[in-house]
N, C-alpha and C positions, 0 to 999 in steps of 0.2 A: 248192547250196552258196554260187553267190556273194550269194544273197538273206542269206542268213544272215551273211554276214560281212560285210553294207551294214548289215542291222541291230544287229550289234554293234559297228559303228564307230558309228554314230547314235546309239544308248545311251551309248556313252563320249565322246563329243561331249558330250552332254545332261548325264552326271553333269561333265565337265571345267567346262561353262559353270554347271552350281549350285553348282560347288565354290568357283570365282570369285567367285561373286552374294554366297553366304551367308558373312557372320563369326558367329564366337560372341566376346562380351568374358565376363571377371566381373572384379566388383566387390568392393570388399572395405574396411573399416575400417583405415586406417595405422596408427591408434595398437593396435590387439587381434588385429589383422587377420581377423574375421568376415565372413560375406558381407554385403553391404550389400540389401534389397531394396524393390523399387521407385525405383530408382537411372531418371531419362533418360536417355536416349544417345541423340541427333542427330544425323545426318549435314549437315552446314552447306548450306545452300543445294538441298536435294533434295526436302525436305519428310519423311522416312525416320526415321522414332522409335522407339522400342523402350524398354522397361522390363526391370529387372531380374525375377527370380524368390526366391524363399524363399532358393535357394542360392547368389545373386547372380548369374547367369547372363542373358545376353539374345541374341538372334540377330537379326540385321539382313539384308534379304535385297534384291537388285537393288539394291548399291552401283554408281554407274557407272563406268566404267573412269577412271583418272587418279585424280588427287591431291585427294584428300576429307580436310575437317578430321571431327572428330569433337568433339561438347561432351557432356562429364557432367554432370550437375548433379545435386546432393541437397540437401533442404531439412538445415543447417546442418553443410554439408562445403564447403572452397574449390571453387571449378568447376576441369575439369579438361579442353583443348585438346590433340588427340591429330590431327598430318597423317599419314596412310596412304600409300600409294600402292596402287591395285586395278587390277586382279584380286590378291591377295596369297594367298600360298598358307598353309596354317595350319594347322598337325597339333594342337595343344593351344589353348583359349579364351585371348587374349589377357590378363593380368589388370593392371589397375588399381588402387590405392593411394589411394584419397581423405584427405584432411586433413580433419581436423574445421578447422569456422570459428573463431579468436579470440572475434568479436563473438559467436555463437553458444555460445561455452561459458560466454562471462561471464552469457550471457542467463537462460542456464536453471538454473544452480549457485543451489541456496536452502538457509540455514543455518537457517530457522524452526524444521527440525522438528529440528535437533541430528544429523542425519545428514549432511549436507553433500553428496546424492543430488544427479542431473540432475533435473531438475521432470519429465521423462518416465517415470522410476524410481522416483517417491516417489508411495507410496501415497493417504498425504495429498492433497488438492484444495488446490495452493498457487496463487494467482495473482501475478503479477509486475509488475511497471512498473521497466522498463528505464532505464538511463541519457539512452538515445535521450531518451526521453519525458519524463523528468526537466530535461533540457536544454531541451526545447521549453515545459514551463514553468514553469521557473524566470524566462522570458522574458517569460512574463504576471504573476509575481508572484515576485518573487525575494528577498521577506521572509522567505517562510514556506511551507508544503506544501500550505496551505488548497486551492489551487489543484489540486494533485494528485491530490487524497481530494475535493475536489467533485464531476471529470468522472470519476469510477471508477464502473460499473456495480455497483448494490446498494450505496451509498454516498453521505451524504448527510452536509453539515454544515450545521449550525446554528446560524445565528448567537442569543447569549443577550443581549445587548443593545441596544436601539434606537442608542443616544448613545453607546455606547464597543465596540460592532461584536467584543466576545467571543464566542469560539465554539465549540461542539461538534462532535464526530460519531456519526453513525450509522451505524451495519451493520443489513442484515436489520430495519428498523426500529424496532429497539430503542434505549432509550436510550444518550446517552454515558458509562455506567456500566458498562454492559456489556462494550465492547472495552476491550481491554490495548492502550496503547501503547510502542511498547519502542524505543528506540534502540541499534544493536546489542546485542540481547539485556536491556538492562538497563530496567527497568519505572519511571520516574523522574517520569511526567506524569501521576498519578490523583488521587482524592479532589481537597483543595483546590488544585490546581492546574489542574482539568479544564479551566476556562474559560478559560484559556490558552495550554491543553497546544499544539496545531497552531500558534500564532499566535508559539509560539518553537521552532520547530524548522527554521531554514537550511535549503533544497535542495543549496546549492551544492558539499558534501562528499557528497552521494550516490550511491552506483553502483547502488543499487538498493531496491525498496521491495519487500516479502513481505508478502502478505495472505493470510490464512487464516481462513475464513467457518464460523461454528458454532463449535460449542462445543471448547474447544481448553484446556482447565482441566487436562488430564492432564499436561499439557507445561510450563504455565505457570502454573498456578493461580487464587488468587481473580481474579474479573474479566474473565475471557477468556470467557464466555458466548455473547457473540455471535459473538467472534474477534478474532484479533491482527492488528496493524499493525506490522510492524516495520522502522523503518528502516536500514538499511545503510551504513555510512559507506564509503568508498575506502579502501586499504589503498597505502604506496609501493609503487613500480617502482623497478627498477634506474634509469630514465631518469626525470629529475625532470620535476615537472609541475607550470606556477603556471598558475591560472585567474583571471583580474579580469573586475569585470563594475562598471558604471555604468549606472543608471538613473531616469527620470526619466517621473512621467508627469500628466496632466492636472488631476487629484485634488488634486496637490498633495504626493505621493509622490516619495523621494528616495531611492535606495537603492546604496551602496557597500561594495563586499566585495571578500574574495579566495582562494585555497584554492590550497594549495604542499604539495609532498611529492615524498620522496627516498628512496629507502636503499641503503644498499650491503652486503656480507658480513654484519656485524657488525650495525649499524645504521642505523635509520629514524625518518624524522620522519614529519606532517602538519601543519596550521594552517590553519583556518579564522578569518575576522576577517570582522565584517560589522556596519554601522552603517544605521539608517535611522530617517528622519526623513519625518512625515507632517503637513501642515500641516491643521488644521482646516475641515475642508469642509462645506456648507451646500449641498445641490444644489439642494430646493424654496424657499428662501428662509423658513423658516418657525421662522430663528431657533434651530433646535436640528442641531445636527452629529449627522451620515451618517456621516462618519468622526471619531475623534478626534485632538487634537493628539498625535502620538506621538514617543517617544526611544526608541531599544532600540538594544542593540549588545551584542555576542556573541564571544565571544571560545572556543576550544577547541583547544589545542594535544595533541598526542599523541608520547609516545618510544614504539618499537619499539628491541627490543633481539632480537638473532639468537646467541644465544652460540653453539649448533653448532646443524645441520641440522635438528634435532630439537627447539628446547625455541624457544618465543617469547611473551617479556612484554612487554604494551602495558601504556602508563599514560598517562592520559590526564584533562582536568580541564578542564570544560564550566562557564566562566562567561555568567551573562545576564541584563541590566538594566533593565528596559523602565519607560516612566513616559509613562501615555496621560490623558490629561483630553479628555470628551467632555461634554456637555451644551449650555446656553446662547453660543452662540456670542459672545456678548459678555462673558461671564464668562471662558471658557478663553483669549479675544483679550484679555485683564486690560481690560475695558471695566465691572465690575460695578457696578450702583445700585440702585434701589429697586426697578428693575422686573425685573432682571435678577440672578439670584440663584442660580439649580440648577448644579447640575455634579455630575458624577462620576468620580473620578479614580481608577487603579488603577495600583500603583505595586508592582513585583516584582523581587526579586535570587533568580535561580537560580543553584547552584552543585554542582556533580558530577562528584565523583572516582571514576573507575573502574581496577582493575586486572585485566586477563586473562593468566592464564598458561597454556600450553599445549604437553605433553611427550606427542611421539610416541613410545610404547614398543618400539613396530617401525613396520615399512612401513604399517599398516594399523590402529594401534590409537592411540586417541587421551585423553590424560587431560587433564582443562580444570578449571580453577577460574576464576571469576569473581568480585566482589566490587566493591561501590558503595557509598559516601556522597552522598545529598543534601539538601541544603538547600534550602529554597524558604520566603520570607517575601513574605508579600501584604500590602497594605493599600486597603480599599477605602474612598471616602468620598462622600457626598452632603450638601446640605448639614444638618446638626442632627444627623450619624450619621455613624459609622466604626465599621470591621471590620479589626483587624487580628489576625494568626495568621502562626505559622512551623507547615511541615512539617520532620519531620526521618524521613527513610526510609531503613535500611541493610540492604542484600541481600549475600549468600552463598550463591554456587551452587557445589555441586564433579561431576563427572558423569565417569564414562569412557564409551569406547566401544572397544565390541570387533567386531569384524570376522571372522568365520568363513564356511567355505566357504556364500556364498549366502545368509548372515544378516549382521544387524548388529545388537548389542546393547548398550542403556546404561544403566547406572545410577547414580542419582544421588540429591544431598540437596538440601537446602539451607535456610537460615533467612534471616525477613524479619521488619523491625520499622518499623511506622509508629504513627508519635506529632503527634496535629496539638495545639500550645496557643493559645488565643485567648489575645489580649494584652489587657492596661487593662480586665480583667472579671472583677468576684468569682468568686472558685472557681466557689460552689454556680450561678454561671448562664452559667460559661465553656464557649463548646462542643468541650473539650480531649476526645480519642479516641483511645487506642492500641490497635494491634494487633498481636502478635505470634504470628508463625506458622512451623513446624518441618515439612517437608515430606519426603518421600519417593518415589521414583518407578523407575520401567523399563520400558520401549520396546524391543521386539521387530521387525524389518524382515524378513522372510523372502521372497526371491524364491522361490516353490515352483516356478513354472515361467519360461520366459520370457517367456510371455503373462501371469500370476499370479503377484500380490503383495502380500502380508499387512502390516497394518504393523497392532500392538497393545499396548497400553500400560495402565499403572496406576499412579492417585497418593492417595497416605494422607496430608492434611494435618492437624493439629494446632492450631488455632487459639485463640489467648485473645483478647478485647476486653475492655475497658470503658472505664470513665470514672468521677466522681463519684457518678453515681447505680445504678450495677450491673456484673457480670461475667460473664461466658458464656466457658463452655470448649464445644468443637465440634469432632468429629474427621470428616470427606469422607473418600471411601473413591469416588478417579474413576477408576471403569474407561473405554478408548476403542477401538474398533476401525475401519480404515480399509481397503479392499482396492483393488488395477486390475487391473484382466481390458485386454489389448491383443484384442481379435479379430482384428486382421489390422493392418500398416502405417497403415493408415487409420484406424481405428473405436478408441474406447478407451473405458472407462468407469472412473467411481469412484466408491463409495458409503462411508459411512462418519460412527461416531456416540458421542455420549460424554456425562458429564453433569458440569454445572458448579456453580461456587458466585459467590455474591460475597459479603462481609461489609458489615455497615452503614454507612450514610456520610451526613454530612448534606448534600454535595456534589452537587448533582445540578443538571441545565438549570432546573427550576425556580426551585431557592433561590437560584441564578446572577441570574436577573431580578429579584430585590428586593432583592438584596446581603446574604440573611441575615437580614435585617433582623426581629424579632419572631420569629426561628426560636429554639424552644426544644432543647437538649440531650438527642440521644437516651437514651432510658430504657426498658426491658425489649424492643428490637428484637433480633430476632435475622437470622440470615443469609440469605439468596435461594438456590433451590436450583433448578437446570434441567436440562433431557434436550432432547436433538434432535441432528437430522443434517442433512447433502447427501448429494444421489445425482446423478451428472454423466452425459453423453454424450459425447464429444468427437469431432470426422470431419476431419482434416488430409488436401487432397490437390492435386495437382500438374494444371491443364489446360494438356496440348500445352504449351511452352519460353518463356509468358507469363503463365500466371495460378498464383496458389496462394491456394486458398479454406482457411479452417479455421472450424468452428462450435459452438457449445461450449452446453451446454441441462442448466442445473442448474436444480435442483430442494433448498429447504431448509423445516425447520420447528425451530422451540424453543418449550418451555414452560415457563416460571418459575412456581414454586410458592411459596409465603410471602413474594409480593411485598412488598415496602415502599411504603407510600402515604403522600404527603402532605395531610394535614388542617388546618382550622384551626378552632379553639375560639370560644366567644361573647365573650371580652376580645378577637381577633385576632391570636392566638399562634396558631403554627404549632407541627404537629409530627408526628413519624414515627409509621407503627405498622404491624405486619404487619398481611395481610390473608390468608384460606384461599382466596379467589376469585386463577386463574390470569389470567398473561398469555402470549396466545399469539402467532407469529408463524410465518406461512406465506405460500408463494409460490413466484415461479421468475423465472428469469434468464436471459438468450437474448446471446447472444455472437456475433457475427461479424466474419470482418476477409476481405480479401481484398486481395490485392497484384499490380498489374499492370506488367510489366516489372522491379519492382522501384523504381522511380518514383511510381506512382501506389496509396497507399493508401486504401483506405475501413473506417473502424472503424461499426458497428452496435451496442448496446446496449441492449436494453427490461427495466425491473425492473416485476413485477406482485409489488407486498407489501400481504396482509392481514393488519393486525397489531393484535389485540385486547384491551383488560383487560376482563374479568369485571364487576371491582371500581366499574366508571365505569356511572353511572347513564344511562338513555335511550341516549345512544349511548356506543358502547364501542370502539370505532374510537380507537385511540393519535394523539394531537395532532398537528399539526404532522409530517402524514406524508400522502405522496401515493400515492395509490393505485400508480398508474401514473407511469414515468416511459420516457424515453427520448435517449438519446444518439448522435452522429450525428457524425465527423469524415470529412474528404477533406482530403489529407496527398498533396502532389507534392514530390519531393524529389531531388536531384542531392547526390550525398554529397560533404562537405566542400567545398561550392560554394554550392545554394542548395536554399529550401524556402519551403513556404507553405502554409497550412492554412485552412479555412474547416470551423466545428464550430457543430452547430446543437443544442439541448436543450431538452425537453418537461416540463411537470411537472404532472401532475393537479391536481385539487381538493384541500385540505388541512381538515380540520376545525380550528379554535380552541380553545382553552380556555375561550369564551361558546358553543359548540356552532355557531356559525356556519359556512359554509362561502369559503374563497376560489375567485378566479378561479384557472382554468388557467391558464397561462402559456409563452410561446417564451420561450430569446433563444439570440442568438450571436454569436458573435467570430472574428476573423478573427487571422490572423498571418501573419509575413514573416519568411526572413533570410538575410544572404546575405554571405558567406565571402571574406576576401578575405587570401589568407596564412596568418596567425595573428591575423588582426584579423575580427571580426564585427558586423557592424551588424543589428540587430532592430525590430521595431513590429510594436504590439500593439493591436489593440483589440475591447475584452472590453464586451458585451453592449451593441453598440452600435447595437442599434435600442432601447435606454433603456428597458430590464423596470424597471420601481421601485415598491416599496409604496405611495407617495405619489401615483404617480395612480389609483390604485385608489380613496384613502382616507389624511387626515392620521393619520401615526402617532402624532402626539403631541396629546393631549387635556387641556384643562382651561388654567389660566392659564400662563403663564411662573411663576411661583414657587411653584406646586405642580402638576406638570402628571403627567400619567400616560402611559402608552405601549401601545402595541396590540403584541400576539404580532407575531415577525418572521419570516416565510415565505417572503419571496423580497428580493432585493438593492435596499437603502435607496438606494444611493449611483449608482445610475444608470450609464449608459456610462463608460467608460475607456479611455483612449486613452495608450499607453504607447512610450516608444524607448530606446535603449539600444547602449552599446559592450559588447563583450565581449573581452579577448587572451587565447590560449590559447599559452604558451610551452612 
């Protein structure tokens, strides 16, 4: 008997001391209050981790006796500090309350696809570029976004001129005809404007950039083939906010802006003002300008109006001035004589009025109208030759959206009208081009399950074009479907596919490099018609309460069918004409970032793009495209104090337009900045072991008064070395 009752005191000993050891917490969502899982919990200083489960739950076992902190952490919830006191006694799992993070919700919130979903919830394959990132460089180049869409994986711009440094971009390797670019939501920068589009659109009003890769014509229509770019502007806060920033860098670059916003109940502002001034630069001494002399200034103010809760009109009106002369460096420095004679000047007023209205009908249902006017007048010149032409482009979108249990539904209309006329040129040989087009559409978002989700769409557009010499009516009928399967916390996938259009355009990177010049007026061309997808991987996860790796392995292909090719005839007239031989483009895209401390980031990026026309004789391999490329940043940062960056990029072999091949090429740049209050001081220097076409090979050929230019593949103007103030009030 007394054996027995030694061993049952022993056994209640053992359960008293495990009952001590072990806690249970769970976890749970503040704002829905769900379990949260895969949540940390550390016990501070013991080495004692535990993870959440499905049903938020974790158990931690041989806490030591005394007073233990405990840390929570989830990738985009505030961290959450809990002191105990143990052995503690505990009939029910302790429960916890995590906050979603600020930075975090601004992060992942994307309006591309018209749902206004977390990017973890949308179907769609959106990628993002954060404020963060927008801020770091705006630092390297705070004209324009060039900068932004350069270092983006699967992304490529191109510059179309030797002497006046105009540029495009590429997605997926297709031409800059391809992607849509939009500024919140409205489509302002195509056709005759393409060679500009990047080169006037400010960073410094951005919260965020949305890129969307493939074909995205269901959503947005003609143009979006390859994918959209859409920029983001900042919306006021209750607490106002002015940004200034001053810069100045080596080149000969000057750049002054500022960006203010306020609202309160009723009413909201914004304003952006930005001037910059680029002095004529000459890096190889070979007499012709790398960069051109430039004037541009920018002006965009915005009302916000809040009559009740529910209903909010913006209005807003985007003017922009720019005036660049590039060529003969003695000519644009007003030095010109007998020997000195070329130049090329491009001289633009943009101007875009927008208005957005937007009435919530309840808690969850949304009706939106939007509506734009833009102007856009070019004039190009060289000397014995000018091209001048106004766009004038008017869009109307009206769309609802309805929200039901676990779906979300929209549909919408909308009409678009583009008219370009050349100026000081008979009718029969002006290359004046309208098009007008009447659209319809509806988007289906079905969560089926919570690991599964459908997102599907269709759009019936209407199309007229012509011009003097013909007219073509065209009705597109784009179906899209996009799905995510989550497998667990970690793993996620998305695949998804749709078919696009674009309509005719004599605008393109090519006709960009001779200024039009000898291009004759499209006649019997008809529209571009393509199909392709992505399919993604994505693996986010947490090592031990310092590292968080995420890695992302897409996978795309498109094929344009009735491509448009440019020819030239035996007088040296150019001109358009479909072709039945495809162009294709296939590849994939490898994504890694990983973040240590929180401090210490390194970004990864390799694009392998094979991208082919049919149409091109011997080789078929698309111009002015690199096989392979690769991107590389390391990113140390102490927030709102200091940071610093060193980013390094790869770029394959590029074929020519003489079928020649270039060199591979590195380069990299470095950055710095470092907080002091509301004041910030920054320095920049961008590709400063001096990658430049020029020691490769003079890019400019033949005399000073008629001279010619080699394809441009990589950066003319050599290293740059940039600094600058910043006040954030």
């Amino acid at each position: 008997m007394q054996k027995i009752i030694i061993l049952l005191c022993a056994v209640l000993c053992i359960t008293r001391a495990y009952a001590q050891d072990n806690f249970k917490i769970t976890v749970k969502d503040k704002g829905n209050n769900s379990p949260l899982q895969g949540v940390t919990i550390l016990v501070k200083g013991t080495g004692i981790i535990a993870k959440t489960t499905e049903n938020g739950t974790a158990s931690l076992n041989n806490i030591p006796a005394g007073k233990q902190t405990l840390i929570i952490r989830n990738v985009g919830y505030e961290e959450q500090l809990i002191t105990l006191n143990f052995p503690l006694k505990q009939t029910v799992p302790l429960e916890i309350l995590l906050a979603a993070s600020e930075d975090e919700l601004e992060e992942v919130i994307v309006s591309s696809t018209r749902t206004s979903r977390s990017i973890q919830n949308t179907p769609t394959r959106v990628e993002t570029i954060e404020l963060e990132e927008i801020d770091e460089k705006s630092n390297m180049r705070p004209a324009n976004v060039s900068m932004i869409l350069h270092e983006s994986t699967g992304i490529s711009v191109q510059q179309t001129s030797a002497t006046s440094a105009n540029a495009s971009i590429r997605i997926q390797g297709l031409d800059g005809r391809y992607t849509q670019l939009l500024k919140d939501g409205y489509a302002s920068f195509g056709n005759f404007a393409s060679g500009l589009s990047i080169l006037e659109i400010p960073p410094l009003d951005l919260s965020q950039v949305e890129i969307i890769k493939g074909p995205s014509s269901t959503l947005y229509g003609a143009g979006a083939i390859a994918g959209v770019v859409n920029f983001i502007s900042r919306t006021p806060k209750e607490k106002a906010e002015f940004n200034f920033i001053v810069n100045q860098s080596n080149v000969g670059q000057t750049n002054i802006g500022g960006f203010g916003m306020q609202r309160n109940k009723k009413f909201g502002y914004s304003l952006l003002a930005l001037a910059n001034f680029q002095k004529a630069y000459d890096v190889d001494d070979d007499d012709f300008t790398e960069l051109p002399k430039t004037k541009d200034f920018t002006i965009h103010p915005k009302l916000f109006f809040y009559p009740n809760e529910r209903t909010t009109l913006v209005i807003g009106n985007a003017f922009t001035k720019s005036d660049r002369t590039g060529g003969d460096i003695f000519v644009v420095n007003s030095n010109a004589d007998a020997n000195h004679r070329y130049f090329e000047t491009n001289n633009s007023i943009r101007n875009t009025s927008t208005l957005d209205f937007s009435y919530k009908t309840n808690e969850k249902d949304l009706l939106k109208l939007k509506t734009s006017f833009n102007y856009f007048k070019r004039g190009i010149a060289i000397p014995d030759y000018r091209f001048d032409g106004i766009n004038y482009n008017a869009y109307t979108d009206i769309s609802y959206l309805k929200n039901i249990e676990n779906q979300s539904l929209i549909f919408g209309a909308n009409l678009v009208y583009d008219d370009f006329q050349e100026q000081n040129r008979a009718v029969s040989l002006a290359k004046n081009f309208t098009t007008k087009t009447a659209g319809v559409y509806a988007q289906q978002t079905w969560d089926i399950t919570q690991k599964f989700k459908l997102e599907s769409g269709m759009r019936i557009d209407f199309v007229n074009y012509f011009n003097a010499n013909y007219s073509k009516n065209e009705a597109f009928i784009l179906p899209r479907i996009s799905a995510l399967y989550k497998f667990n916390d970690k793993w996620s996938s998305r695949i998804g596919g749709g078919l696009g259009y674009k309509t005719p355009t004599l605008f393109t990177e090519q006709t960009e490099t001779f200024q039009y010049q000898n291009l004759l007026p499209l006649n019997q061309v008809k529209a571009e018609r393509s199909y392709g997808g992505t399919a993604d991987v994505n693996y986010k996860t947490n090592i031990g309460e310092d590292w968080m790796i995420s890695l992302n392995q897409m996978f795309f292909y498109t094929r344009i069918s009735n491509s448009t090719i440019l020819l030239q005839d035996a007088v040296g007239n150019f001109h358009f004409e479909n072709t039945s031989l495809p162009v294709q483009s296939k590849g994939f895209e490898t994504n890694a970032k990983i973040i240590f401390k929180e401090y210490f980031k390194l970004f990864a990026g390799y694009t392998f793009t094979s991208a082919k026309a049919d149409y091109l004789p011997v080789i078929q391999n698309i111009r002015l495209l690199p096989q392979n490329k690769l991107n590389l940043a390391l990113l140390y940062e102490k927030e709102r104090n200091f940071k610093m960056g060193l980013e390094g990029y790869f770029t394959d072999r590029q074929y020519l337009y003489n079928n020649q091949q270039t060199n591979p090429f590195w380069e990299f740049g470095f950055m710095a900045e470092k907080v002091f209050g509301k004041v910030s001081v920054f320095v920049n220097a961008e590709n400063f072991t001096d990658t430049r076409q020029s020691r490769y090979k003079s890019v400019v050929n033949g005399s000073h008064l008629n001279p010619t230019f080699d394809d441009i593949w990589t950066h003319t103007e050599g290293r740059t070395f940039n600094a600058g103030i910043k006040l954030k009030l």
